[in-house]
N, C-alpha and C positions, 0 to 999 in steps of 0.2 A: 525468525519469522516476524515479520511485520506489514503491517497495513499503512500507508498513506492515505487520510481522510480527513476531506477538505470541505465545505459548505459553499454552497451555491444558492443563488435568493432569484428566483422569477417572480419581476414586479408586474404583479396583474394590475389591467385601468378598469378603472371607471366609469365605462361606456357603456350606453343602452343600445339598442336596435333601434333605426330609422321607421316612421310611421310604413306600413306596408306601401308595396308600390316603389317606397324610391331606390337607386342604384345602392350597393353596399358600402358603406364608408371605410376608412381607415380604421376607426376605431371596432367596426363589427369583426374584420378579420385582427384584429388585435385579440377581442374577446374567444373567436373561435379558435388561435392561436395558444392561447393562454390556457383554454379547458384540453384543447388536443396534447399540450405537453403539459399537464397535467396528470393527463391518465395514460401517458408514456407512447403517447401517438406523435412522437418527436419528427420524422419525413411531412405528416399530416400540419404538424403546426407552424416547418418550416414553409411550409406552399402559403400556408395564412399570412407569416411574417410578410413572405416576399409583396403577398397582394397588398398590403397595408403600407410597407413602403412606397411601393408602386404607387400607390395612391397617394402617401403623402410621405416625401423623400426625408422631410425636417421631421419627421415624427423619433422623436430621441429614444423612447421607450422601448418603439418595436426593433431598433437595433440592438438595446441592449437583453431583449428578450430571446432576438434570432439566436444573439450571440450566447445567451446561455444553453438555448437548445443545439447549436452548432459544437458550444463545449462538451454536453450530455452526450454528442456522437461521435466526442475525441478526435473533434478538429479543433484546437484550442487558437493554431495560428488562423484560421477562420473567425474563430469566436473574439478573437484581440482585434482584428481588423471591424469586425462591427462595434466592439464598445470603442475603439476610438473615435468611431464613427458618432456613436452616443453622445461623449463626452468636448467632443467639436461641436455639437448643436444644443448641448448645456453642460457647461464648464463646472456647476455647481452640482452636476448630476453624481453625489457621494456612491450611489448606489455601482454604477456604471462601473466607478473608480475601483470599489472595489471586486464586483466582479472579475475585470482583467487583471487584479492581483491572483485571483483566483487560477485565471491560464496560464499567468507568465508563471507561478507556483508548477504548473503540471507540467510547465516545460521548461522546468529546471531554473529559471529568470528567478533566483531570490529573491536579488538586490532590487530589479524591477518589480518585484511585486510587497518587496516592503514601501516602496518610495512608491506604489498607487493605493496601497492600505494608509498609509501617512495624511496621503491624500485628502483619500474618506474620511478619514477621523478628525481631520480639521476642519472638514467640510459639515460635516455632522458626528459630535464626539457621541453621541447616544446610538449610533448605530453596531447594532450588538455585532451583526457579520461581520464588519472590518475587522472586530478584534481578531474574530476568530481564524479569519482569513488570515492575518499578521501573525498572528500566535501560531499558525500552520508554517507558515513560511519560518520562524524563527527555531519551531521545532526539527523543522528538515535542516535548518544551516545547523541546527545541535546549540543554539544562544538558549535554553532551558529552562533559565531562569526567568526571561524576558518574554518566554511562551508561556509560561505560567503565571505569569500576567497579565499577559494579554486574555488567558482566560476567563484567568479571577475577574477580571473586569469585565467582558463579555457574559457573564454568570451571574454580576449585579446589576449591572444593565437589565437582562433578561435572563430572572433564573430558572427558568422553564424551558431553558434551552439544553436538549437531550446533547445537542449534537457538542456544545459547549463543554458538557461535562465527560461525553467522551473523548474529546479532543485532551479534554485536563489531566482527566486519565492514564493517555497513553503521556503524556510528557511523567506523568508522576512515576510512569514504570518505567523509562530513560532516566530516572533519579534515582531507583529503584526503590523508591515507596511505594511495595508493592500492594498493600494496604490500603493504603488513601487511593493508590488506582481501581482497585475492585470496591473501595466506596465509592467512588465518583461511577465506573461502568452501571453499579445497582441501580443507581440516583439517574443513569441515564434510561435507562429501561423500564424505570418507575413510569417516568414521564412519556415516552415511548418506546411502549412493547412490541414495534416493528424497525427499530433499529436495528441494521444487522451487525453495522462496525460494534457497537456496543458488547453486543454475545459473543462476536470473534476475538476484541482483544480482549475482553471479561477472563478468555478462556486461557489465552496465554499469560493471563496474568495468573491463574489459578495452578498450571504446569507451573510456573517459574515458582512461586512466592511459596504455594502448598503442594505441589506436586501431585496434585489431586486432579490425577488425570480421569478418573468417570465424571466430575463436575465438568472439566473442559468438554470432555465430551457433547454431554448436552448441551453445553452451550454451542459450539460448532453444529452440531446438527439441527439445534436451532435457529442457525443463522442458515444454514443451507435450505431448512424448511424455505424458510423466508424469502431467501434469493435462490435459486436454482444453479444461478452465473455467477456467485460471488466466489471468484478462483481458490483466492488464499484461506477461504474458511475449509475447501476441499484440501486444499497444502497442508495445516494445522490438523485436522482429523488423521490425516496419514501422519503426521508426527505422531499422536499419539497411538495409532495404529503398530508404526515403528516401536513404541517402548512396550507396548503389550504380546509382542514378536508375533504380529499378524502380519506380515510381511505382504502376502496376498491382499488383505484391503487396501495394506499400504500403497501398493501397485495403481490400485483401481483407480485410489483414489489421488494420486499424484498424477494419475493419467488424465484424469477430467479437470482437474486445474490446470495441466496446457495445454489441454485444447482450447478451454476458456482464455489461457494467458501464457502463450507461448515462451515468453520472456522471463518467468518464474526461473531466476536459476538454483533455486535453493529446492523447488518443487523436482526440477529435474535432477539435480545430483542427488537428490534424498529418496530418488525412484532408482537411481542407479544404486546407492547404497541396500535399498528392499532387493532389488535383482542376483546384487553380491551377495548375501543370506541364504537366497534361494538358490544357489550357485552359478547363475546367469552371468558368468564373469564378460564378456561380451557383452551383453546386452548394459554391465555395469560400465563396460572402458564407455560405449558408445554415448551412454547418459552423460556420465562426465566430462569427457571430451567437449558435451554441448555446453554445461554450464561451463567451462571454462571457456567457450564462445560469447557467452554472455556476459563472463565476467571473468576476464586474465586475472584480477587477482583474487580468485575463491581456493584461499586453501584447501579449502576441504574436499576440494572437487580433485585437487590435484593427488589427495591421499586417498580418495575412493578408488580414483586409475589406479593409481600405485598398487595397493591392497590386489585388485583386479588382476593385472599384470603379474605380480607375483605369483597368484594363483596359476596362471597361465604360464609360467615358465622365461617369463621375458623379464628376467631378473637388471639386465642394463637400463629397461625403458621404467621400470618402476623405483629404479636408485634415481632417475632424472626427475621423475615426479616426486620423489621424498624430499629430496633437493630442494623443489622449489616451495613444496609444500612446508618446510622449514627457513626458507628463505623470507616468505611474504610472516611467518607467525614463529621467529626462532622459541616461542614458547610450548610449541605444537607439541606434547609429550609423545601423543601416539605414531606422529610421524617418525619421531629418534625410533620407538618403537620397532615401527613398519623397516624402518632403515637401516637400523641395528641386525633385524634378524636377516636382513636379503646379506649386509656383508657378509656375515656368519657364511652363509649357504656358499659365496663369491671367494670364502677364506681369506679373508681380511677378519681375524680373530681381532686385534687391535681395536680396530675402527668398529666392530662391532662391539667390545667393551666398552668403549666411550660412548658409543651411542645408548645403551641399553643404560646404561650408569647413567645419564641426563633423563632419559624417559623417567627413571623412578624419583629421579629427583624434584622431577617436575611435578610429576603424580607418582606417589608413593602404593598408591593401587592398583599398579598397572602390572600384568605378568606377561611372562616373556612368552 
C-alpha cells in the first residue's frame, strides 16, 4: 500500500479592488479566484480565472493559477496546457515551471517533469516546491537517493515544510529506515496537524517497522477524520482490519475506497481476499479478476482467484492461476503452496511434492 503525494503552490497576487463604480478588472477576479480555490470552491474560481483572462489574455499568473485548479480536478492535461500558456508569456515564471512538473508527475511524464523541475531550480534555486516536486518525480522513477535530496534540500530551504518531511519520509520507508520515516511523519504533523498524507503513511510505517497495528490504527482514522475522500486511508484501515480477522470492517471499508478510487487494485483484491475468509468464494474470483483488470501483473490477485477456485471445485482454472501467480513472483511460497495441494487432489503426487518441498523452503512456516 502506498500513497503518491505530490505538492501543488497557488500563486495568489497582489491586487486590490478598483474604486467603487468601475468595471472589474483582471486582477479583482484573479483575487476572487484565488480565495474560491482557496476554500475548495475549485468550479467557482475556475469561472473567476476564465473572466480575468478574458479580460487580460497576457495575464501569466491567472493561467498558471487555472492550471493549478484544473490539476486539483484531475485534469492535469488541462492544467499543462495553461502553465504552457504561463510560461510562453514569462519564460522566467520558475513557479509555473514547476507546477507542470507537477502534472507531467501525475501523468506518468517523469522525464518531463524532471527537466520542468530543473527548470525552476535554475530559474530560482531557493524555491523550496521544485525540490519537492523533483524529489517526487525521482521517488516515483525509484532514483531514492536523489529524492532524498531533493528533500533535504527543500527542508533547508524551508524547514517548516510539513509536506517536505512527509515526502522525506515516504522515500526513507522505500530505504526502509523505517525509523527516520516516523521521525520525519512526526516532524510533519508537528508543523501541520491537518495533514492527512502524514497520518496515512505515519501509519504504514508503524504496521511495517513495529507492527503496531492500534497506533496505525489511529493514525488512519485520523486521516479519514480529516478527509472523508481520502481513498487509501480507507484501503490501510482494512489492512489492518484484515490482520485483526475483522473481515466485515475489512469489507466496508475496502468498499468505500473504490468508490472513492475505482482503480485501487490492491483495495479491491484485498476485499476479495476479506470475502474468501468469509466464504464468498465468488464474490472473491469476481474481486480478483478486477484487480487483475487493473493490473495483469498482480500476483496476488491471481492467487486470491486460485485460492477461490479451489474452494469452488474448478481445480484446472486455479492450477492456471497458481501458474501464473508463480510465474510473475517464482518466490511466491504460498502459491507452490496453493499449487502443491490442488496437484495432490488432480493425483500428481510428484508434482505436488515438489511444490510443497519449495513452499517450505521458501517459508519454513508455511503448513500444508
Amino acid at each position: 500500500m502506498q500513497t503518491g503525494f505530490l505538492i501543488l503552490v497557488l500563486l495568489g497576487v497582489n491586487y486590490v479592488w478598483h474604486p467603487f463604480g468601475r468595471p472589474p478588472s483582471a486582477a479583482n477576479f484573479n483575487n476572487l479566484g484565488f480565495a474560491k480555490a482557496q476554500s475548495g470552491d475549485y468550479d467557482g474560481a475556475l469561472e473567476d480565472y476564465d473572466r480575468a483572462i478574458g479580460i487580460d489574455p497576457h495575464d501569466a499568473q491567472a493561467f498558471n493559477n487555472r492550471g493549478l485548479v484544473k490539476s486539483q480536478k484531475g485534469n492535469d492535461a488541462a492544467a499543462i496546457a495553461d502553465y504552457n500558456r504561463a510560461v510562453e508569456l514569462n519564460p522566467k515564471f520558475a513557479l509555473a515551471f514547476s507546477n507542470r512538473g507537477l502534472s507531467k508527475n501525475r501523468m506518468g511524464d517523469y522525464a518531463g517533469a524532471l527537466n520542468d523541475c530543473n527548470l525552476a531550480i535554475a530559474l530560482d534555486p531557493k524555491l523550496a516546491v521544485a525540490y519537492i516536486n523533483r524529489g517526487s518525480s525521482n521517488l516515483l522513477k525509484g532514483n531514492l537517493s536523489q529524492a532524498l535530496l531533493d528533500f533535504n534540500q527543500a527542508i533547508e530551504i524551508d524547514p517548516k515544510s510539513a509536506i517536505a518531511f512527509t515526502n522525506r519520509g515516504r522515500t526513507k520507508m522505500k530505504k526502509n529506515d523505517y525509523s527516520g520515516a516516523i521521525a520525519d511523519f512526526d516532524q510533519a504533523i508537528l508543523l501541520d496537524s491537518k495533514l492527512v498524507a502524514a497520518y496515512d503513511n505515519r501509519g504504514l510505517a508503524s504496521v511495517t517497522y513495529k507492527h503496531d497495528y492500534d497506533g496505525a490504527l489511529l493514525d488512519f482514522n485520523e486521516a479519514i477524520k480529516l478527509d472523508p475522500k481520502y481513498a487509501l486511508a480507507y484501503s490501510n484501515r482494512g489492512f489492518i482490519e484484515l490482520q485483526k480477522t475483522d473481515y466485515s470492517g475489512a469489507i466496508a471499508d475496502y468498499t468505500r475506497a473504490i468508490e472513492l478510487n475505482p482503480k485501487l487494485a490492491g483495495a479491491v483484491n484485498d476485499r476479495g481476499f476479506a470475502k474468501l475468509k468469509m466464504g464468498d468464494t465468488d464474490g472473491a474470483i469476481n474481486d480478483a479478476s478486477r484487480a487483475i483488470e487493473l493490473n495483469p501483473k498482480f500476483d496476488s490477485a491471481y492467487k486470491v482467484r486460485a485460492d477461490a477456485k479451489t474452494k469452488n471445485g474448478d481445480l484446472s482454472g486455479a492450477m492456471s492461476d497458481y501458474d501464473q501467480a508463480i510465474t510473475l513472483d517464482p518466490k511466491y511460497a504460498a502459491a507452490y503452496l496453493g499449487r502443491g495441494n490442488v496437484k495432490a487432489k488432480l493425483g500428481d503426487q510428484s508434482g505436488a511434492d515438489a511444490d510443497l518441498a519449495k513452499a517450505r523452503e521458501l517459508d519454513p512456516t508455511l503448513n500444508n
